[in-house]
LOTI-619371 format. One line per 2 residues: for each residue z, x, y of N, C-alpha, C. Coordinates in steps of 0.1 Angstrom, whole numbers, always signed. Layout:
Z:X:Y:Z:X:Y:Z:X:Y ~ ... $
//
This chain:
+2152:+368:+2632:+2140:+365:+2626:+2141:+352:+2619 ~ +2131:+345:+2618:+2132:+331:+2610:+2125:+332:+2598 $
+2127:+329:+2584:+2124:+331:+2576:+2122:+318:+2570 ~ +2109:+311:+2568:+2107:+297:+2566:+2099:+297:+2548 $
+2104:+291:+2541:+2095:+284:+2529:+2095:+271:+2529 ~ +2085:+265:+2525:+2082:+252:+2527:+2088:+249:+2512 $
+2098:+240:+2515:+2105:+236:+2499:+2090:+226:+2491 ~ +2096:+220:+2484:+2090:+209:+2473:+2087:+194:+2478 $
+2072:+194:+2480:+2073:+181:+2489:+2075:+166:+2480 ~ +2064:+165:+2471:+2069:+157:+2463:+2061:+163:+2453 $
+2065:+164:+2440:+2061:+166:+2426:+2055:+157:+2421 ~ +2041:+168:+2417:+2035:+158:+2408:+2035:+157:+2395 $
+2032:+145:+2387:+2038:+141:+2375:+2032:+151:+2367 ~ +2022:+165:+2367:+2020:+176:+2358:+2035:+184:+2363 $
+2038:+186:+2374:+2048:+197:+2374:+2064:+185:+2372 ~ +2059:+174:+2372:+2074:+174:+2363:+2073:+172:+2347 $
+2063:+173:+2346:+2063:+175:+2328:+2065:+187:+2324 ~ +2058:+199:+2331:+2060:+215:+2325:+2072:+215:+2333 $
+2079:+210:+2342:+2096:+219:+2348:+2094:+225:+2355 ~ +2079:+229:+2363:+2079:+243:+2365:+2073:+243:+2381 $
+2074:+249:+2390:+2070:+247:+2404:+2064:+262:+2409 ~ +2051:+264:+2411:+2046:+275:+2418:+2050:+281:+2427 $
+2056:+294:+2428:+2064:+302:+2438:+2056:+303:+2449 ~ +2063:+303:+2463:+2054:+300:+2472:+2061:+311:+2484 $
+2047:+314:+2494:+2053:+325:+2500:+2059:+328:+2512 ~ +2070:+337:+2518:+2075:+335:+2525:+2069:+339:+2538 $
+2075:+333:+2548:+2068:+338:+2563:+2078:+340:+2570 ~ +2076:+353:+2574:+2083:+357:+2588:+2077:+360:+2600 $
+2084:+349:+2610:+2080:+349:+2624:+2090:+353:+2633 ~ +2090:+358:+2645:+2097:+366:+2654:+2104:+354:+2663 $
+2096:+342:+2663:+2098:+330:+2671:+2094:+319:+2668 ~ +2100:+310:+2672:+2093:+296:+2665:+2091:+290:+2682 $
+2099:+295:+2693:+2094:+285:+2707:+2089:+305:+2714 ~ +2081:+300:+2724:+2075:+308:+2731:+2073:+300:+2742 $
+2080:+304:+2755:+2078:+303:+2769:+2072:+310:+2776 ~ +2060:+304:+2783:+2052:+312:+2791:+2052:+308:+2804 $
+2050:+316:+2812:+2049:+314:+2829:+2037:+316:+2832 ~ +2025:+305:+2838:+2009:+308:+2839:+2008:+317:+2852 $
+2019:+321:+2861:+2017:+324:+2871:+2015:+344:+2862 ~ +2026:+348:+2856:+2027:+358:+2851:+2017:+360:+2842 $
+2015:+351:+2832:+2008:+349:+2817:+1993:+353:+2822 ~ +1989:+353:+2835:+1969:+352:+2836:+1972:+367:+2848 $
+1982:+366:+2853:+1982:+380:+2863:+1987:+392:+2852 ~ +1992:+394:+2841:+1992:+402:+2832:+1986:+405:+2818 $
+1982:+394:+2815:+1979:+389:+2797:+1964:+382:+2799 ~ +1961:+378:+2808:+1945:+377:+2808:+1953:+359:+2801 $
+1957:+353:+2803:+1959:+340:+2799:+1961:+338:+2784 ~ +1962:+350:+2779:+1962:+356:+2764:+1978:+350:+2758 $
+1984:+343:+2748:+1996:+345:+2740:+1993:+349:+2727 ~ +1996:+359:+2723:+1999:+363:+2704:+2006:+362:+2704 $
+2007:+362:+2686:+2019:+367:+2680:+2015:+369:+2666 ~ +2023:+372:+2658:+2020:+383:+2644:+2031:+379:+2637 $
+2027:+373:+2624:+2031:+370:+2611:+2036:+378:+2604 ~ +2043:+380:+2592:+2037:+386:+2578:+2038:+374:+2568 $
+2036:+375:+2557:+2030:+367:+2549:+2040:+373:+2540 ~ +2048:+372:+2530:+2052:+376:+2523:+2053:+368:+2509 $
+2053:+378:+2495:+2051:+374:+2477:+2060:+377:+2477 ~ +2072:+371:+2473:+2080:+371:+2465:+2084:+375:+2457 $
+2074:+366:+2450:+2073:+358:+2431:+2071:+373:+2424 ~ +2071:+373:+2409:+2065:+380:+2401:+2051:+382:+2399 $
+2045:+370:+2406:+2029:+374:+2400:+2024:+371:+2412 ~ +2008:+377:+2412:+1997:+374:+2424:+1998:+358:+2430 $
+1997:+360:+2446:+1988:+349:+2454:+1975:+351:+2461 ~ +1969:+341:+2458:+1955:+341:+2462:+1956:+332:+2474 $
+1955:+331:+2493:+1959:+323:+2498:+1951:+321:+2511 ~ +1944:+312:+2518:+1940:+309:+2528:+1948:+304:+2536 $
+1945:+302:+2549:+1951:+294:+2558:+1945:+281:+2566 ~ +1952:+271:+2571:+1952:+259:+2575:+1960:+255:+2588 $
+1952:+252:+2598:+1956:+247:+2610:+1962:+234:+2614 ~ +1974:+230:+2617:+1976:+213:+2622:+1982:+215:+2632 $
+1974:+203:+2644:+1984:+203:+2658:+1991:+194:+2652 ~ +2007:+193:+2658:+2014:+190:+2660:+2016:+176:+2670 $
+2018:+189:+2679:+2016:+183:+2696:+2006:+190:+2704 ~ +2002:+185:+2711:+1993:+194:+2723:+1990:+186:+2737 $
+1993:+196:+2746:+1991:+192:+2761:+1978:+182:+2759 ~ +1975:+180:+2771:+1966:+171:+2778:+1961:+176:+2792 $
+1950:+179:+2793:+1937:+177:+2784:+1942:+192:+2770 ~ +1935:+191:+2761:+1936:+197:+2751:+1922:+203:+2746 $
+1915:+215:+2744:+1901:+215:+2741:+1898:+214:+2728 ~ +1898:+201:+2722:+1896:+200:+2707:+1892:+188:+2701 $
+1878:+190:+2694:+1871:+197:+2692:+1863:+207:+2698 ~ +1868:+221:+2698:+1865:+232:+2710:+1851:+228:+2717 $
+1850:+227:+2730:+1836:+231:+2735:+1835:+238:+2744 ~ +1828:+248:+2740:+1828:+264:+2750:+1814:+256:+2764 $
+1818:+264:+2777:+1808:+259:+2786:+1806:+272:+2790 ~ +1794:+275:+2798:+1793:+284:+2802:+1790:+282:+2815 $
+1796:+289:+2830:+1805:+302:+2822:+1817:+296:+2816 ~ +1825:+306:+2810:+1838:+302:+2803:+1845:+304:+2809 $
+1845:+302:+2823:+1861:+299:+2832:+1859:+282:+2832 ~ +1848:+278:+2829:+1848:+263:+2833:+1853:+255:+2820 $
+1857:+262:+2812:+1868:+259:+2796:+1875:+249:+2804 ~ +1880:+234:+2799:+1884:+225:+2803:+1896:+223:+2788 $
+1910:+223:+2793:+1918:+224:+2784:+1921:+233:+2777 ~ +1934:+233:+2771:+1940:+247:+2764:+1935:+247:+2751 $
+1936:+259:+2746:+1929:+256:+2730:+1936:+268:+2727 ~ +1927:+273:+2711:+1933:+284:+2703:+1927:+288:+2695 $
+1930:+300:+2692:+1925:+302:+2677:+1934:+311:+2667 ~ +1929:+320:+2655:+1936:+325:+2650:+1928:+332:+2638 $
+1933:+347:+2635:+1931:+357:+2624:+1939:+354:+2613 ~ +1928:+357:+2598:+1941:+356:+2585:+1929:+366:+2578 $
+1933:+373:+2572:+1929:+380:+2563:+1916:+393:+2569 ~ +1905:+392:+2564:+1895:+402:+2571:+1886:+391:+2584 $
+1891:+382:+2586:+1883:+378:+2600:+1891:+371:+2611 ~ +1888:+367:+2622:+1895:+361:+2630:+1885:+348:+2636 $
+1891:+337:+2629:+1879:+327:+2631:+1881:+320:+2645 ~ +1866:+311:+2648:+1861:+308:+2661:+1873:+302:+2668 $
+1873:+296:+2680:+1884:+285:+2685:+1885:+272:+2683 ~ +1896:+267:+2678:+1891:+253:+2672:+1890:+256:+2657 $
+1890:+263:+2650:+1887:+263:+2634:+1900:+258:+2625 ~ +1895:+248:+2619:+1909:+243:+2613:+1913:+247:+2599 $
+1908:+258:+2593:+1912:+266:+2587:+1903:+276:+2581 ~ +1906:+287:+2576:+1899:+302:+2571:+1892:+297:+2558 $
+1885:+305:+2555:+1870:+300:+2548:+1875:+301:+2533 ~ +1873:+295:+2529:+1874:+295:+2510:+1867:+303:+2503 $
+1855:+311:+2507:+1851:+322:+2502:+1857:+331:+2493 ~ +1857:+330:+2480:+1868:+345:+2470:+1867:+353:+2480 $
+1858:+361:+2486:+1860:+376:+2496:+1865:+372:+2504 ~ +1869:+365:+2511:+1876:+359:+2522:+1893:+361:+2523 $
+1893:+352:+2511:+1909:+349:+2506:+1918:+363:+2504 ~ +1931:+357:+2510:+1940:+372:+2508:+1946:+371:+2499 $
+1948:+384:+2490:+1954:+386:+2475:+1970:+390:+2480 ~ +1978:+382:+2475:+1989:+394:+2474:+1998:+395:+2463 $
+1996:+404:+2460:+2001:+414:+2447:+2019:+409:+2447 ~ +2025:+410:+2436:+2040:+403:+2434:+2044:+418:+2443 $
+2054:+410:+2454:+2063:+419:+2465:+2054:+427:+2478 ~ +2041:+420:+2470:+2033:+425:+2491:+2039:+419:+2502 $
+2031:+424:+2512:+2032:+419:+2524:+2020:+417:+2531 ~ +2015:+403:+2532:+1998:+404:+2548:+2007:+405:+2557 $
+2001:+420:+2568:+2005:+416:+2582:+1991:+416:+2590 ~ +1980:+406:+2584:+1966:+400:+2588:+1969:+389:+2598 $
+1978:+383:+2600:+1980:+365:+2607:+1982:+373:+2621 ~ +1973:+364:+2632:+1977:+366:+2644:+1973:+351:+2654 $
+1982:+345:+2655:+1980:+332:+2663:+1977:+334:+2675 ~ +1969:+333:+2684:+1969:+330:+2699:+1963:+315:+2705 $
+1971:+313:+2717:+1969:+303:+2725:+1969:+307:+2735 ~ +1958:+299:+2743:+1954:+299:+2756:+1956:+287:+2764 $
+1965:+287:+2774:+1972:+274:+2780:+1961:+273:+2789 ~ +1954:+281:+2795:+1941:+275:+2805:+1950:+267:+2816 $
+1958:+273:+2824:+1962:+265:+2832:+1967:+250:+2829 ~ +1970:+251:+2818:+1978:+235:+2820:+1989:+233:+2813 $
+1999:+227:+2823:+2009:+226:+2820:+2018:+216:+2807 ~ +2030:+225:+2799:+2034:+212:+2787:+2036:+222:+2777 $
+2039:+210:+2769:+2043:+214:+2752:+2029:+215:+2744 ~ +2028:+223:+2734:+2021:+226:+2721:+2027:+229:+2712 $
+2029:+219:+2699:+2032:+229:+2686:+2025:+228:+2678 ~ +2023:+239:+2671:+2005:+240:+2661:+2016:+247:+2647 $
+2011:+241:+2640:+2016:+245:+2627:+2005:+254:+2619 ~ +2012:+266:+2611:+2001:+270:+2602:+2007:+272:+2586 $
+1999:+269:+2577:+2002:+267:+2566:+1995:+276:+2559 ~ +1999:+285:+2546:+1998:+298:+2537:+1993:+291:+2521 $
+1985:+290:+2518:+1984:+282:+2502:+1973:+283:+2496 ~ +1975:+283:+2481:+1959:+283:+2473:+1950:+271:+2485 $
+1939:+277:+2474:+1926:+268:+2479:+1931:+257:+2475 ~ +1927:+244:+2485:+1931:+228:+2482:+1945:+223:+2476 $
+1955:+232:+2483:+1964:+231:+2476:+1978:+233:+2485 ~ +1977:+229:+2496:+1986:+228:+2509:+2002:+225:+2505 $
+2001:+219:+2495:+2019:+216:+2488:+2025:+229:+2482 ~ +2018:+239:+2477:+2020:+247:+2471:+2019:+259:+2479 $
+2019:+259:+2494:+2019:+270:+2499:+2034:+269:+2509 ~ +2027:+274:+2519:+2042:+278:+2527:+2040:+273:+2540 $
+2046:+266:+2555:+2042:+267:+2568:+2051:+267:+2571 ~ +2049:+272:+2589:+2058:+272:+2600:+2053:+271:+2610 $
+2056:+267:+2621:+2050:+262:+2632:+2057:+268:+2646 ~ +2046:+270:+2654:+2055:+273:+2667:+2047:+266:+2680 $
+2059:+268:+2688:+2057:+263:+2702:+2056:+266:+2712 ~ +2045:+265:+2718:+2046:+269:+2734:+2049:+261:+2747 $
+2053:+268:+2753:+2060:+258:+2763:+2053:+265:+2777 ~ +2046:+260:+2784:+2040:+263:+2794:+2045:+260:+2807 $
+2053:+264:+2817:+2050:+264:+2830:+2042:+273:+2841 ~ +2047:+265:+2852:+2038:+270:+2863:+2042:+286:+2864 $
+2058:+287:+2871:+2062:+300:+2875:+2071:+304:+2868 ~ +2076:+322:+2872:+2085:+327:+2861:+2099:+322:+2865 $
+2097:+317:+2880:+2116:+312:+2878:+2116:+300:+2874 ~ +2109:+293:+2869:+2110:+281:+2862:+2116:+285:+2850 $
+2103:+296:+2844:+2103:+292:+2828:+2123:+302:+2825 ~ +2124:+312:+2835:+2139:+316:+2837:+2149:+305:+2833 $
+2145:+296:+2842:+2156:+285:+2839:+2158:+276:+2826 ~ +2148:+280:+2818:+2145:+270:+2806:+2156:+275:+2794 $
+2162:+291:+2798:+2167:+300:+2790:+2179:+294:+2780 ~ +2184:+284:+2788:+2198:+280:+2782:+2197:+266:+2774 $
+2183:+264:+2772:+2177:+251:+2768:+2180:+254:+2751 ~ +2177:+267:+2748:+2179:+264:+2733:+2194:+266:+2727 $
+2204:+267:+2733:+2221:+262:+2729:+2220:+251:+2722 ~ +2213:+238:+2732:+2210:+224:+2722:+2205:+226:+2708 $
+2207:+215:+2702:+2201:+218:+2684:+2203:+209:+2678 ~ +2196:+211:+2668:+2192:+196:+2662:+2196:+199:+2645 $
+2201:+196:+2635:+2206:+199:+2622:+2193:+194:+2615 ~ +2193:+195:+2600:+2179:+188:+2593:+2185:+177:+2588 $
+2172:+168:+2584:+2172:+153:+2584:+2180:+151:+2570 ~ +2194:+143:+2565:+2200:+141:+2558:+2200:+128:+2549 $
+2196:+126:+2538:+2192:+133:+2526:+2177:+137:+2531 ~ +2171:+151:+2522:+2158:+156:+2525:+2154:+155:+2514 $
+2143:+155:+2507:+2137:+140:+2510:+2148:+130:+2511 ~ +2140:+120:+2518:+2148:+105:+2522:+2142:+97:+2522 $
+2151:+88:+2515:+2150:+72:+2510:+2160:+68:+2517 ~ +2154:+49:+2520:+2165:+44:+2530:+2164:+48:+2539 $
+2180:+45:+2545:+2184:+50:+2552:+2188:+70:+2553 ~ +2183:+74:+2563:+2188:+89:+2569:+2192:+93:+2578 $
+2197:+103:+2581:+2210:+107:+2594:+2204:+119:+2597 ~ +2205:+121:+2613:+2203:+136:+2619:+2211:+134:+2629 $
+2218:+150:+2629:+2233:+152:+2635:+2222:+161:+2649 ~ +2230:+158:+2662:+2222:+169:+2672:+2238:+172:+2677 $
+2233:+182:+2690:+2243:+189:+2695:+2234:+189:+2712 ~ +2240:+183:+2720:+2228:+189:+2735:+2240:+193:+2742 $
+2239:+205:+2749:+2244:+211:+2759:+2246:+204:+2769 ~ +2265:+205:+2776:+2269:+200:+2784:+2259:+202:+2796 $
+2256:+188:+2803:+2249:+187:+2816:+2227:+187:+2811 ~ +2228:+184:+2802:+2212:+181:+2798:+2212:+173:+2789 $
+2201:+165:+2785:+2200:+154:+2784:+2189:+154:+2772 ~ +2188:+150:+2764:+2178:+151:+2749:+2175:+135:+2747 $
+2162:+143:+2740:+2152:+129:+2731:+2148:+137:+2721 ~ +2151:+131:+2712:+2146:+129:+2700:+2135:+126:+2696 $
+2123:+125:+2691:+2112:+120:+2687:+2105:+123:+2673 ~ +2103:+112:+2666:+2099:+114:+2651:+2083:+111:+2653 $
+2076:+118:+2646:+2059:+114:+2646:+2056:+120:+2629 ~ +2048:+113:+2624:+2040:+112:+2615:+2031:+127:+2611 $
+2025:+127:+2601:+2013:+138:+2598:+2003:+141:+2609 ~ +2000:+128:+2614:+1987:+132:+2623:+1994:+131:+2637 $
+2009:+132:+2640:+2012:+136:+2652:+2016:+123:+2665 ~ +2012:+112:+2652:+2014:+95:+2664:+2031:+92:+2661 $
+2032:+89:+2677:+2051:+92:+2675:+2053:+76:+2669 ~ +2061:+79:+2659:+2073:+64:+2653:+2084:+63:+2657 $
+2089:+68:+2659:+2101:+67:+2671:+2104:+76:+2677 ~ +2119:+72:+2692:+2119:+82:+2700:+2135:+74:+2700 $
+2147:+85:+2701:+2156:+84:+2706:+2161:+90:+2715 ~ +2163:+81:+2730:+2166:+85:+2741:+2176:+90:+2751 $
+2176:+96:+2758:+2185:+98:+2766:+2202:+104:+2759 ~ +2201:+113:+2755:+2209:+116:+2737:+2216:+129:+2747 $
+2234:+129:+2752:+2238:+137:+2754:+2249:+140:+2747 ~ +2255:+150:+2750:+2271:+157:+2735:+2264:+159:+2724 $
+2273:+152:+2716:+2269:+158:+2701:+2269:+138:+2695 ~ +2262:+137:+2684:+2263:+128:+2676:+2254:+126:+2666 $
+2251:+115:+2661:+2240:+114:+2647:+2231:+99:+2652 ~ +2222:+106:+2647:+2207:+93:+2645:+2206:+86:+2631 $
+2207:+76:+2629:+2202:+68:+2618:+2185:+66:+2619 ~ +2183:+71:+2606:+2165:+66:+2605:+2165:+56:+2597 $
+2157:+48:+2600:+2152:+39:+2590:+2138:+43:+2579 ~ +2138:+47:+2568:+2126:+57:+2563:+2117:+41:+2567 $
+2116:+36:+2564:+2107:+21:+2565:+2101:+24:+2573 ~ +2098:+29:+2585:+2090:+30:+2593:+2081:+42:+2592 $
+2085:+46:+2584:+2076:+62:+2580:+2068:+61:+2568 ~ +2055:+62:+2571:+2049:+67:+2555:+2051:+74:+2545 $
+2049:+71:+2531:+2054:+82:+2527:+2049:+95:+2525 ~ +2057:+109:+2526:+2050:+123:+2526:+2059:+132:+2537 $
+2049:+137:+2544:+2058:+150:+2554:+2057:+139:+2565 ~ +2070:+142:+2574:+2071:+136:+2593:+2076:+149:+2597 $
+2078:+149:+2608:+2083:+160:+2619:+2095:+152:+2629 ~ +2104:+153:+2631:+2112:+153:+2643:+2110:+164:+2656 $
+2113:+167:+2668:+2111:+174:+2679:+2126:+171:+2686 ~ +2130:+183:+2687:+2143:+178:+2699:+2134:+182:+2719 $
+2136:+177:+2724:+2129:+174:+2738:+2143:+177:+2746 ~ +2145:+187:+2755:+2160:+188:+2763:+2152:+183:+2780 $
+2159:+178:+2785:+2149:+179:+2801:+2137:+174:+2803 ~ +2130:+171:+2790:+2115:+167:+2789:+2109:+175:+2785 $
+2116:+191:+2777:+2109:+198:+2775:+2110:+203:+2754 ~ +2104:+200:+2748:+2104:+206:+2736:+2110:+216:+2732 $
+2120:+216:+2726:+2123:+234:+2720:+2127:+235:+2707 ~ +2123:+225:+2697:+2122:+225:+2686:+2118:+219:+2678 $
+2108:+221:+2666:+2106:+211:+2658:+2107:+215:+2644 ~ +2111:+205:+2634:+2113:+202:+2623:+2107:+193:+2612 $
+2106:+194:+2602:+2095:+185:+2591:+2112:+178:+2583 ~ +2105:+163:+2578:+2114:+158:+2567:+2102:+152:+2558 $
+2108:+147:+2548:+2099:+136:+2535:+2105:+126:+2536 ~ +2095:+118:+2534:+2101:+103:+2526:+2095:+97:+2518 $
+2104:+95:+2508:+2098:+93:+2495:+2106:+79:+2492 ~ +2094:+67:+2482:+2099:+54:+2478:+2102:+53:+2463 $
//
């Protein structure tokens, strides 16, 4: 099981005067990569992927918490901003949607409604098991990682995310072969936050071949380090990154199987 909280992105100058940081809540996901085979995935699953969360309090006291959608990455063509055609087999591009609390909003919704009756409470040491993500590859092939984030209203630093990935091919002996893809690995970006100069250590499995790729908030790649086999380390230059959250992705074969968030701060 992966057990993800989103640390401290950067403090602001109220919470460094009280000392004090809002407990934020934990998520457990079963998976962070998901391989599908569209030959299997539409002859069994109706072209359907779930998957199921829990949301978990911690803290001593109540969360009040909606949810928030960010692509990542996503195939091409991609349906987004959704538009349904009728009929709906003539859907053009993969899309998605997703359940949090008492509804499960349209495809395309980029996050659950701020409504008080809307919002999920959780009492110190609950558990939501309300989250249910699905993606629909629609026949096209590639990477998607869609991140979802747990947090008060307007208030995304103070909540929690984790992100997963789909990986789409055509047939099941392909996606078979992808199995040994995740041995490779990537360490987190050193110092976290980072200033300056930063270092990320990887590892790729004898006889495959990695890239590395750093992209921004909105997902536009800043760099890419290529052709990356054994083991060794990346220097970043933060200079090239804004400051706030980035993402790195390790790529084995041309194929995604992992992604990770850093800061950089001046």
């Amino acid at each position: 099981m992966f057990y993800t909280k989103l640390k401290s992105i950067i403090l602001s100058s109220t919470f460094l005067l009280v000392g004090a940081i809002a407990a934020q809540p934990t998520i457990i996901a079963p998976s962070d990569t998901i391989f599908a085979a569209l030959d299997t995935l539409n002859e069994f699953h109706s072209g359907e992927i779930s998957l199921h969360w829990d949301v978990v309090n911690e803290s001593n006291s109540e969360m009040t918490l909606m949810c928030t959608r960010t692509f990542i990455e996503t195939v091409d063509p991609y349906n987004y901003p959704y538009v349904q055609s009728l009929p709906e087999a003539l859907v053009e591009g993969a899309y998605e949607k997703f359940c949090w609390g008492p509804l499960c909003y349209n495809y395309g919704t980029d996050a659950s409604s701020q409504n008080p009756s809307l919002l999920v409470n959780l009492p110190a040491g609950a558990t939501d098991t309300t989250f249910i993500a699905y993606y629909y590859p629609n026949n096209v092939l590639g990477t998607t990682t869609i991140e979802y984030c747990f947090h008060p209203v307007d208030d995304v630093a103070a909540g929690s995310c984790h992100q997963i990935t789909y990986v789409s091919t055509a047939t099941a002996s392909i996606e078979n072969n992808l199995d040994n893809l995740g041995v490779s690995s990537i360490a987190t970006v050193y110092p976290n936050p980072m200033t300056g100069t930063g270092w990320l250590e990887y590892d790729i499995l004898i006889g495959a071949t990695g890239d590395v790729v750093f992209r921004d908030l909105a997902g536009k790649e800043i760099m890419r380090e290529s052709g990356l086999v054994s083991s060794g380390k990346i220097a970043i230059n933060s200079d090239k990154f804004a400051q706030g959250i980035g993402f790195y992705t390790l790529e084995i074969n041309g194929i995604a199987i992992r992604t990770e968030r850093f800061v950089v701060v001046r």
